[in-house]
GUMARTI-301400 format. One record per residue (C-alpha): x, y, z; residue in one letter. Coordinates in nm, 2 decimals, padded with zeros to 4 digits. Example, Ala and Ser with C-alpha at 12.3 -4.5 7.8 and 13.67 -1.06 7.14 Angstrom:
REM GUMARTI-301400
- east_north_up_type
- 01.23_-00.45_00.78_A
- 01.37_-00.11_00.71_S
This chain:
REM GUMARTI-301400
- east_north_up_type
- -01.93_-02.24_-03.26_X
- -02.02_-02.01_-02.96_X
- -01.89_-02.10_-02.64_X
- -02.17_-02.05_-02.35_X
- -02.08_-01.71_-02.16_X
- -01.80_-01.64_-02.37_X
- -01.61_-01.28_-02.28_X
- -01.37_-01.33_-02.61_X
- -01.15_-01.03_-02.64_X
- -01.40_-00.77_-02.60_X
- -01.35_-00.54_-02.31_X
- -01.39_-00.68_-01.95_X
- -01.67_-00.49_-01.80_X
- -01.49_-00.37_-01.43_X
- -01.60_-00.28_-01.11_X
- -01.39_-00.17_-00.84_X
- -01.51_-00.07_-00.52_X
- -01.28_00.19_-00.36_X
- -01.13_00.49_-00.48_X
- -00.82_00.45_-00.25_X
- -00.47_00.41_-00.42_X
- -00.56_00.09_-00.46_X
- -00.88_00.10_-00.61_X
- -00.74_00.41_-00.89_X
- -00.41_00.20_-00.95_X
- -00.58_-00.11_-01.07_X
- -00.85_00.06_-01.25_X
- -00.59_00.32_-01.41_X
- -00.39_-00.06_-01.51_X
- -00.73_-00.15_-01.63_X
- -00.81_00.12_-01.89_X
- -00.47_00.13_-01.99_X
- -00.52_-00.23_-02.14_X
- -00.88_-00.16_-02.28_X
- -01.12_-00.27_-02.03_X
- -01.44_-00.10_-01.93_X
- -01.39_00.01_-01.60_X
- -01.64_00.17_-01.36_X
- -01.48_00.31_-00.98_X
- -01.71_00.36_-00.69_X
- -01.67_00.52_-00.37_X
- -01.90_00.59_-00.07_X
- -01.75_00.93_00.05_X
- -01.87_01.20_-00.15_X
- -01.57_01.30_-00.31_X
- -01.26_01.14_-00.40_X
- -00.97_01.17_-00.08_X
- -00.66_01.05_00.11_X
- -00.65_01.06_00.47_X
- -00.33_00.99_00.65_X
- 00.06_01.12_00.61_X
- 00.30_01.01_00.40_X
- 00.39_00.67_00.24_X
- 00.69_00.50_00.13_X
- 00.73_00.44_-00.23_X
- 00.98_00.16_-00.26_X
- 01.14_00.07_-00.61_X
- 00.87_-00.25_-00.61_X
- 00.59_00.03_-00.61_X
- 00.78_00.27_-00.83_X
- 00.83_00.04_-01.09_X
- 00.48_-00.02_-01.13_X
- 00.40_00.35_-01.09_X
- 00.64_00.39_-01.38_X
- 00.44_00.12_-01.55_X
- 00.12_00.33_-01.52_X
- 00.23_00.56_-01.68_X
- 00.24_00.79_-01.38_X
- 00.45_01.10_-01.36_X
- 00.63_01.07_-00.97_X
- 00.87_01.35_-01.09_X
- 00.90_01.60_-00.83_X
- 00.61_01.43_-00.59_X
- 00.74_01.41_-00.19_X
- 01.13_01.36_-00.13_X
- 01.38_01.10_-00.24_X
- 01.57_00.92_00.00_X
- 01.90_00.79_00.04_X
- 01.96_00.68_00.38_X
- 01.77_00.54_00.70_X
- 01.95_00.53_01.00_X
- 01.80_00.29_01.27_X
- 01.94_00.35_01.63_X
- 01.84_00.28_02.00_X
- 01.65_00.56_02.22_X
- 01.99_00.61_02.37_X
- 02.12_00.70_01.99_X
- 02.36_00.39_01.99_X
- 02.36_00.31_01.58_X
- 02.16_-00.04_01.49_X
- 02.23_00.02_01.11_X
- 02.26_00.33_00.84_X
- 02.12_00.12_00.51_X
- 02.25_00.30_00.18_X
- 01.87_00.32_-00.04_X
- 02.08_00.41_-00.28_X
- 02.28_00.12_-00.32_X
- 01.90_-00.07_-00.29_X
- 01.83_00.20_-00.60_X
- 02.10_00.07_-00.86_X
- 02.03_-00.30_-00.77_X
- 01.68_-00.24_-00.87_X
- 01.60_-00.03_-01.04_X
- 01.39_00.26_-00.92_X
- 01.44_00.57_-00.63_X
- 01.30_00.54_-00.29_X
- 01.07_00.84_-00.25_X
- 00.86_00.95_00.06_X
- 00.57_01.12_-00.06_X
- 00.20_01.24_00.10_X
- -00.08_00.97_00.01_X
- -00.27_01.29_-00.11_X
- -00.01_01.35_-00.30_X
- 00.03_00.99_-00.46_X
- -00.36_01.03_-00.50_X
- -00.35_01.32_-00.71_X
- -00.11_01.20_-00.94_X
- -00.26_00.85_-01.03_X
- -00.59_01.07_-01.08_X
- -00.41_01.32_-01.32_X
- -00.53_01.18_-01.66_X
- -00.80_00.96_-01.51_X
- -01.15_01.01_-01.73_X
- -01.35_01.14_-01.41_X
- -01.69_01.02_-01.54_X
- -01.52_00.68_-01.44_X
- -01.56_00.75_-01.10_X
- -01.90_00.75_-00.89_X
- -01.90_00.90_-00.55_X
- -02.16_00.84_-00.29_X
- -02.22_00.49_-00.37_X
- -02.24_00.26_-00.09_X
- -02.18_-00.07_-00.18_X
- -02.42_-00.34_00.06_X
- -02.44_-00.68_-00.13_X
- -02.34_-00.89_-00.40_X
- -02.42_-01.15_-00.62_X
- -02.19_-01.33_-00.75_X
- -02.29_-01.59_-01.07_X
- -02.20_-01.78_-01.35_X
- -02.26_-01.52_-01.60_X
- -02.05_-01.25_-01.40_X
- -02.14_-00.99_-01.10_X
- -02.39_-00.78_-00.96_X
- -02.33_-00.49_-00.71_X
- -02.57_-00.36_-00.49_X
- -02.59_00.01_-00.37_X
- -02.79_00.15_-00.01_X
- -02.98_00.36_-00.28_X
- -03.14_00.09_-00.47_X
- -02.91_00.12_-00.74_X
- -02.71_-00.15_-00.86_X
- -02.45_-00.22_-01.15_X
- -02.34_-00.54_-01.31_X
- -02.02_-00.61_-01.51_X
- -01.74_-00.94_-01.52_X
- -01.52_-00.88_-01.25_X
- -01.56_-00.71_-00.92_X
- -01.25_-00.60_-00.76_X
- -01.26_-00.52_-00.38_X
- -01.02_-00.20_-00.30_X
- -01.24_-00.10_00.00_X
- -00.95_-00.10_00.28_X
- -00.89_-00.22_00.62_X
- -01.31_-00.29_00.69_X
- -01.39_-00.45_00.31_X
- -01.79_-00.48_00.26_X
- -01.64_-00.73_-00.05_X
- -01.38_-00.91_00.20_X
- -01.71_-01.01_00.40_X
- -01.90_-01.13_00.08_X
- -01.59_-01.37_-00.01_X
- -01.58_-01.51_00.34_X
- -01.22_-01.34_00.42_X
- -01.14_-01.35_00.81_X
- -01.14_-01.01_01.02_X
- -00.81_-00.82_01.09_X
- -00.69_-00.89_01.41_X
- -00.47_-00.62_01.64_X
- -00.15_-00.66_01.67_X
- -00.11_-00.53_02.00_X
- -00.01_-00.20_01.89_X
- -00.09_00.15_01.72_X
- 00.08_00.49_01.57_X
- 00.00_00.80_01.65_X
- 00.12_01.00_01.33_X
- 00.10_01.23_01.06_X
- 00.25_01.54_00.86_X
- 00.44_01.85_01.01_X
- 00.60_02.14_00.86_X
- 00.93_02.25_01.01_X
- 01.09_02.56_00.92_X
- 01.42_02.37_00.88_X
- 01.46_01.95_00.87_X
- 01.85_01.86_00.92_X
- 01.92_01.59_00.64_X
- 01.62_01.59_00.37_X
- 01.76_01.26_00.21_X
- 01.79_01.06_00.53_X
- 01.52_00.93_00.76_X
- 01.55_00.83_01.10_X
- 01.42_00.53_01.30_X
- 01.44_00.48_01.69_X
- 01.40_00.17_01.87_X
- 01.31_00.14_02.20_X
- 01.25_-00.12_02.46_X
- 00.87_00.01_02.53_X
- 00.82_00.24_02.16_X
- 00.94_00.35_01.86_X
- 00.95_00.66_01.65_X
- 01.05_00.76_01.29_X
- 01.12_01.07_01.13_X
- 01.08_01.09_00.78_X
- 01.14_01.36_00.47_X
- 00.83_01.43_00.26_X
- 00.91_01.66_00.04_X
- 00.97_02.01_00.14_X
- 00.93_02.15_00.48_X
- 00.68_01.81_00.51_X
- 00.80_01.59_00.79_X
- 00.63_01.23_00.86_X
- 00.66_01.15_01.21_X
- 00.50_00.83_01.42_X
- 00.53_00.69_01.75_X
- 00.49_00.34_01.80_X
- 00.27_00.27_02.14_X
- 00.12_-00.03_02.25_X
- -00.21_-00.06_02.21_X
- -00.53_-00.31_02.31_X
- -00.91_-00.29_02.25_X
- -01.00_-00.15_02.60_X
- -00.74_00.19_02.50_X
- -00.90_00.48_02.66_X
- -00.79_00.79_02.48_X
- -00.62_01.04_02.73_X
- -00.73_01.39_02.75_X
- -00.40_01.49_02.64_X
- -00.25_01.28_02.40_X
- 00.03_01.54_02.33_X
- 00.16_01.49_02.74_X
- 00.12_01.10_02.68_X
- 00.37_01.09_02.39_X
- 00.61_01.30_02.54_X
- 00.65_01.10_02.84_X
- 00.71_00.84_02.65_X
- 00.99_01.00_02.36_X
- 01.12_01.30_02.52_X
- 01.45_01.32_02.51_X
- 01.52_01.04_02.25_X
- 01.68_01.30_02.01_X
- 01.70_01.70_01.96_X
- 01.51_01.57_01.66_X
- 01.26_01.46_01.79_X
- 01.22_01.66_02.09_X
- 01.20_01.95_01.81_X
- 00.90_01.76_01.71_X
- 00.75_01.68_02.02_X
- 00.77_02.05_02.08_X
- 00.63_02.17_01.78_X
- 00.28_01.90_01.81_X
- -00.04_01.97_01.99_X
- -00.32_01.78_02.03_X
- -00.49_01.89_01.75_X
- -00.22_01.73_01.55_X
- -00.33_01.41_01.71_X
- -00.67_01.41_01.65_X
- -00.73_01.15_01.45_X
- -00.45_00.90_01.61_X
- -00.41_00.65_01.74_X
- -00.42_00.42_01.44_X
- -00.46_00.06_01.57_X
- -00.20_-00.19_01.34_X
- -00.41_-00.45_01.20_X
- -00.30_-00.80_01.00_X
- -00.56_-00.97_00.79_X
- -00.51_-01.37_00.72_X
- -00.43_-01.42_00.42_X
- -00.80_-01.48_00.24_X
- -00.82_-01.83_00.06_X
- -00.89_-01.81_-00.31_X
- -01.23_-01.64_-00.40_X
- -01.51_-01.77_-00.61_X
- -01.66_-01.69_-00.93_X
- -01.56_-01.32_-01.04_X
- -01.54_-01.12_-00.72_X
- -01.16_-01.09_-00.59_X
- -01.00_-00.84_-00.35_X
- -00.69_-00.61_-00.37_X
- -00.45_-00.39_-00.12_X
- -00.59_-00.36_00.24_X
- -00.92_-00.53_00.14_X
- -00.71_-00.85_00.13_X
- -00.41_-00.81_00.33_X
- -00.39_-00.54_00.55_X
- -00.03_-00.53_00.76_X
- 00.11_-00.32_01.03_X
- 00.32_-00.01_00.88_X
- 00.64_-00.18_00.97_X
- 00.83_-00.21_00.69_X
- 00.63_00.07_00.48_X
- 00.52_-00.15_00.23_X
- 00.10_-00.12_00.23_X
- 00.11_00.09_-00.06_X
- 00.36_-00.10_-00.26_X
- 00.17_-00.45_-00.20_X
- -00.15_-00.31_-00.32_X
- 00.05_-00.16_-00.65_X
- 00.17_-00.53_-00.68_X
- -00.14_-00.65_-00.68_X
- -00.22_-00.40_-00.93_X
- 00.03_-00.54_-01.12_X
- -00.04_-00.94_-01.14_X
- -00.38_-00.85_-01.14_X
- -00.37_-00.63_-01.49_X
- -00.16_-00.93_-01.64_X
- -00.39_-01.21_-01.55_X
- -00.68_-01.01_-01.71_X
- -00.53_-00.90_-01.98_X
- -00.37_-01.27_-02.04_X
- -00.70_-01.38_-02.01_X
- -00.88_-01.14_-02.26_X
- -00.60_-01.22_-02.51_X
- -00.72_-01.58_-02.58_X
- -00.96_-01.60_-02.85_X
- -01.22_-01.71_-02.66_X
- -01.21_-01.59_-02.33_X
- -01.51_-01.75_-02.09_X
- -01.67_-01.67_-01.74_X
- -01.48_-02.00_-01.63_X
- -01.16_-01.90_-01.76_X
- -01.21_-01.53_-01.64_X
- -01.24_-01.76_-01.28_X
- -00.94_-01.92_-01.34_X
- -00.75_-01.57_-01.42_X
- -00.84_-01.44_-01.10_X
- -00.75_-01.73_-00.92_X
- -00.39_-01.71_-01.07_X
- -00.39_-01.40_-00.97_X
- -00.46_-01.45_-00.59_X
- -00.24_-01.77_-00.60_X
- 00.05_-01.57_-00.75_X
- 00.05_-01.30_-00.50_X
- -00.02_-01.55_-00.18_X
- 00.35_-01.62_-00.09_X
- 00.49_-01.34_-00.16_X
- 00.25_-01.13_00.05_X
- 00.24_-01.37_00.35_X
- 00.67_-01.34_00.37_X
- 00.58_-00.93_00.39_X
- 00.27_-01.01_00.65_X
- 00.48_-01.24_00.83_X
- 00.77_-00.99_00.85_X
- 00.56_-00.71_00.96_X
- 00.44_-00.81_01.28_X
- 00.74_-00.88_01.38_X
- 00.77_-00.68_01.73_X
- 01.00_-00.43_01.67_X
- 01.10_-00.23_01.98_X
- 01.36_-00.44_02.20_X
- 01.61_-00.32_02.49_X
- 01.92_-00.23_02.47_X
- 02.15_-00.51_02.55_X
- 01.90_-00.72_02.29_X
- 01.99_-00.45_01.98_X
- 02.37_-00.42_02.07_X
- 02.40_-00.76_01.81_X
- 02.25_-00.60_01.57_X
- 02.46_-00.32_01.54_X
- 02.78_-00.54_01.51_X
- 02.67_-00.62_01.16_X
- 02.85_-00.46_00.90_X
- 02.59_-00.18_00.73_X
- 02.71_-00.25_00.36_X
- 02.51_-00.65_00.52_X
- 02.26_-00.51_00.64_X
- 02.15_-00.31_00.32_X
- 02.21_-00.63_00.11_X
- 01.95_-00.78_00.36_X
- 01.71_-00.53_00.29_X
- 01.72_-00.51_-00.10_X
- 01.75_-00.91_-00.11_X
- 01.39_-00.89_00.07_X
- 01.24_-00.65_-00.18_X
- 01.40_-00.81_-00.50_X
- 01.21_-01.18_-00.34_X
- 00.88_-01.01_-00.28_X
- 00.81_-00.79_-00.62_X
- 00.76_-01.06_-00.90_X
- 01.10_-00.91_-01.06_X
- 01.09_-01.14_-01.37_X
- 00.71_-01.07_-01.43_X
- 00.77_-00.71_-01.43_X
- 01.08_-00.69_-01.66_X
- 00.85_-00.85_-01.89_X
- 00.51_-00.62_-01.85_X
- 00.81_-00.32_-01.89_X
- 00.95_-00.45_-02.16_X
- 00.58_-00.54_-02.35_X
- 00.48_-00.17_-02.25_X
- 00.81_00.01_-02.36_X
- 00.75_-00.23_-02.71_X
- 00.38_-00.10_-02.72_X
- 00.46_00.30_-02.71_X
- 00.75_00.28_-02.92_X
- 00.67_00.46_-03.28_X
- 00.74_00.21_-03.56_X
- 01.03_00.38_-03.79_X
């Protein structure tokens, strides 16, 4: 007997809006298991703004899950050394002591960069540029999307990948990011020569923060950590404004400061931003990466949430199309799992996040009485809590069982 808007195991017809990292991890996830998966974007071409992120072994396992090829991309990392503005050491954490407990390197690497390597391989005709998304309709016998040309396209699920300011956040009823008070100016240098290319450097200090970090060659991510509120007015010269504040921190980071201009700054200051948490969605429409949890850069881990996502999200679909008879309302329930199953673990890393980082002096002095063999088994403790470690042993192991060649 047919059941009423049964999917059954034919392919799920996709729609992701966004053609971030987000938005190509999940629908690269999404081919890989058979769906039918359409990508659009409103820019005209497919692009990364920003620096550098932080691949953490969470994200790198699912990179390594999609089949994506990191070898080579940005610069691995073995250390991060946190100390005061006055250079007094908070903690050196060993990444790659964090490495062998879990499983995967620690790499910086450009978000163009990361870009172009989920795209190599991607069928390009799965992609449509200059499509705005303005409305949808959400309804019993799946989605419709609708385009500021008219245009529209239907298909089962709609996935929301459309950052920070989500057009599909809105439609679901998701809560506005707030400010968190505070904002980076960053971005990508080349220096003829960067002292230690495994080890990144973090300063804390009682009004700002910087970080120095390796990405790959003669790449260098830098930021500086600035308050920040909605009545900001943008100085004339930025560059004079953030070397008040950080010169003479370091020779590092005075070689830096020395090297920027304000062209460099151009697009900065980037405002950090936390969403709430959205409540679960309705009907087929559900949101991934910024679009449903954007965090302050704190603890690097933006990227590596939304390649979580990714990951639950593939298995929940593809858990869903495996029953024999697959309907819209279990197709609901999937994504709700989904959602549910990432909640907790992405409101600890939220949570965390806003934190406020920069402290005095006599406040940090604790901190750096803790043994640094601790403070690392702090720090991989957190990530092995927040990455679903059990769910993706087994997606590795089905995958690993899927490509191997029967003898």
């Amino acid at each position: 007997m047919p059941i009423p808007h049964a999917i059954s195991t034919r392919a799920l017809r996709v729609l992701v809006i966004g053609a971030g990292v987000g938005g190509i991890s999940v629908a690269r996830g999404l081919l890989r298991d058979g769906h039918d998966v359409t990508v659009f974007e409103q820019r005209p071409e497919v692009m990364a703004g920003g620096g550098a992120v932080t691949i953490w072994p969470n994200g790198a396992t699912v990179l390594r899950q999609l089949d994506v090829d990191m070898d080579g991309a940005g610069q691995l990392l073995s250390t991060v050394r946190v100390v005061t503005a006055s250079g007094r050491p908070v903690a050196t954490l060993d990444l790659t002591a964090i490495v062998d407990r879990l499983g995967a390197p620690v790499r910086m690497v450009p978000r163009r960069v990361l870009l172009y390597r989920l795209l190599d391989g991607f069928p390009a005709e799965r992609i449509r540029c200059n499509s705005r998304a303005v409305g949808v309709v959400n309804s019993d016998d799946g989605v419709r999307v609708e385009f500021d040309d008219g245009s529209w396209a239907e298909g089962d699920v709609l996935i929301g990948a459309d950052g920070l300011h989500s057009m599909v956040r809105d439609i679901v009823g998701g809560r506005p990011a707030q400010p968190t008070g505070w904002c980076s100016w960053q971005g990508l240098v080349n220096l003829a020569e960067v002292p230690d290319k495994h080890v990144a450097l973090m300063m804390i200090g009682e009004h700002g923060n910087l970080g120095l970090w390796p990405a790959g060659g003669f790449a260098l991510q830098w930021w500086f950590d600035l308050p920040w509120s909605a009545d900001f007015v943008r100085p004339h010269r930025p560059i004079d404004m953030i070397r008040a504040n950080f010169t003479g921190w370091s020779h590092f980071a005075d070689r830096v400061l020395a090297t920027l201009t304000d062209d460099d700054l151009a697009r900065s200051p980037f405002p950090h931003f936390r969403h709430p948490i959205p409540r679960p969605g309705r009907g087929a429409v559900t949101l991934l990466g910024d679009a449903a949890h954007t965090m302050p850069p704190t603890l690097a881990q933006g990227a590596n949430q939304a390649l979580l996502d990714t990951m639950v999200l593939c298995k929940a679909l593809w858990d869903c199309r495996r029953e024999m008879n697959c309907s819209n309302a279990d197709l609901a329930r999937a994504l709700r799992w989904y959602e549910n199953t990432r909640r907790r673990k992405v409101q600890a890393v939220s949570w965390v996040t806003t934190l406020q980082v920069s402290r005095s002096e006599s406040v940090l002095r604790p901190a750096g009485m803790m043994s640094d063999r601790f403070m690392t088994w702090v720090l991989a403790t957190f990530l092995h809590s927040i990455s679903h470690r059990r769910m993706s042993a087994e997606i590795s192991r089905e995958l690993a069982a899927a490509t191997t060649p029967v003898a």
